[in-house]
C-alpha positions, 0 to 999 in steps of 0.5 A: 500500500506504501507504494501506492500511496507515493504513486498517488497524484491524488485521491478522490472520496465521494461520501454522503454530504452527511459526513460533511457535519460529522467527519469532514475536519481538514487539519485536525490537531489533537487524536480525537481530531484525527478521527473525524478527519476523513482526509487524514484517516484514507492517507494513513490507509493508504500508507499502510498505517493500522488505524484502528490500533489504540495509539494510531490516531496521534498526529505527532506520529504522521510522517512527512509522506502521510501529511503530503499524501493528506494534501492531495485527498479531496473529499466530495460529497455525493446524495446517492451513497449511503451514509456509511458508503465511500467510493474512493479512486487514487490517480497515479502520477501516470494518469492511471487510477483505481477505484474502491468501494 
């Protein structure tokens, strides 16, 4: 997954705009911000980092590469996903993507 996300011109997430109210923090600051920061979260998964160990979530712990990587997410807001659905497509710097749901 660490190669992918150097690769990674930018990520696009399109959620439900429900997780605009909820999760949607740019530059969170302390653990608990991390969590509602669905741009932060989907760097450090595609980094390869375990966010669902006790600890991950300390931003004095995100390298250089996951705060840059952080930078080229851009989350988007789409009405017909569900409110706990995500499609997320990473464009490489070759012009190639791929996508997950």
């Amino acid at each position: 997954a660490r190669g992918d996300a150097r690769e990674a011109a930018s990520v696009d997430v399109q959620v439900n705009p429900m997780c605009d109210k909820v999760c949607n923090l740019q530059n969170p600051g302390t653990a608990s911000e991390l969590a509602y920061s669905i741009r932060t979260l989907v760097a450090m998964a595609l980094s390869g980092l375990d966010t669902s160990r006790p600890g991950s979530l300390d931003p004095d712990l995100l390298d250089a590469d996951v705060l840059a990587l952080r930078d080229r997410v851009d989350v988007r807001f789409e009405a017909s996903l569900p409110d706990t659905s995500a499609v997320v497509t990473l464009v490489r710097a070759s012009g190639e993507s791929v996508s997950a749901r």
